[in-house]
N, C-alpha and C positions, 0 to 999 in steps of 0.2 A: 481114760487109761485104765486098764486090765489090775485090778487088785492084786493080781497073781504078780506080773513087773513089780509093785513096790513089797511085796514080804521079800521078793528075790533078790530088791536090793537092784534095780534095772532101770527104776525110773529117773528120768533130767533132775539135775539139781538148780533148782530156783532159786537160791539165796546167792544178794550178794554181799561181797566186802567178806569173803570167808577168807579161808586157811586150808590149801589142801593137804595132804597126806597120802603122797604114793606108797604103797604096800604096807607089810606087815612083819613087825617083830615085839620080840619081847621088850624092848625101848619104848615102845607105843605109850605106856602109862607114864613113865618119867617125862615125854614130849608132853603128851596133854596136860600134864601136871605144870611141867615151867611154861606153856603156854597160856595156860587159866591166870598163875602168877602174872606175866609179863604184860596182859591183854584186861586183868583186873578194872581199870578203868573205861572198858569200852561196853556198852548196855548190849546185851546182846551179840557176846561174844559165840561167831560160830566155826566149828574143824567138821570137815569134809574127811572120811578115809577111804579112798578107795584100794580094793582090794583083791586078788584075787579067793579069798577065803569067803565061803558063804556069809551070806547078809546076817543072817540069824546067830551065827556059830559070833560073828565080830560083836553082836549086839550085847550076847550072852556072858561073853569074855570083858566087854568093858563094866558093863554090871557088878562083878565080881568083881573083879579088880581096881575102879574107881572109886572114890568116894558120895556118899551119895550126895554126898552137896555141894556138887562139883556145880561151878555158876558158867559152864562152856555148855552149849548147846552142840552135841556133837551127830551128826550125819553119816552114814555107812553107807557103799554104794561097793557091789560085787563087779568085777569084769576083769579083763587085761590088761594089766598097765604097758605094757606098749603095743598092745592095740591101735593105732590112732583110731578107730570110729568107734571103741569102748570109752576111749578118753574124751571124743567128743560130747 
């Protein structure tokens, strides 16, 4: 796989037992935030967002505005959401 697909935010998502997250608003922090709560006892808790906002631009925004010791392993993926072969 093309290094260029994953800074873009292109490549499959291999995890499973995730949580996804179609699109993108300013709720996004408060979601991730009661879902770290609510998921607290699972090792290896992971959220999926997919979006259509660049990979980079989502990456940089949750940085900011999460905590850094947020214990959610969180995943960004660029594309269409009602795409069906984005969302595949």
């Amino acid at each position: 796989m093309c290094c260029f697909s994953l800074k873009k935010g292109r490549s499959k998502i291999i995890l499973h037992d995730h949580i996804l997250i179609l699109g993108w608003s300013n709720n996004i922090y408060a979601i991730i935030s009661e879902l770290t709560k609510a998921n607290e006892n699972i090792k290896n808790f992971n959220v999926v967002i997919f979006s259509s906002i660049k990979n980079q631009e989502m990456q940089d925004l949750l940085a900011i505005n999460l905590p850094k010791n947020i214990k959610t392993n969180i995943v960004t993926r660029c594309g269409d959401i009602t795409n069906p072969k984005d969302l595949a």
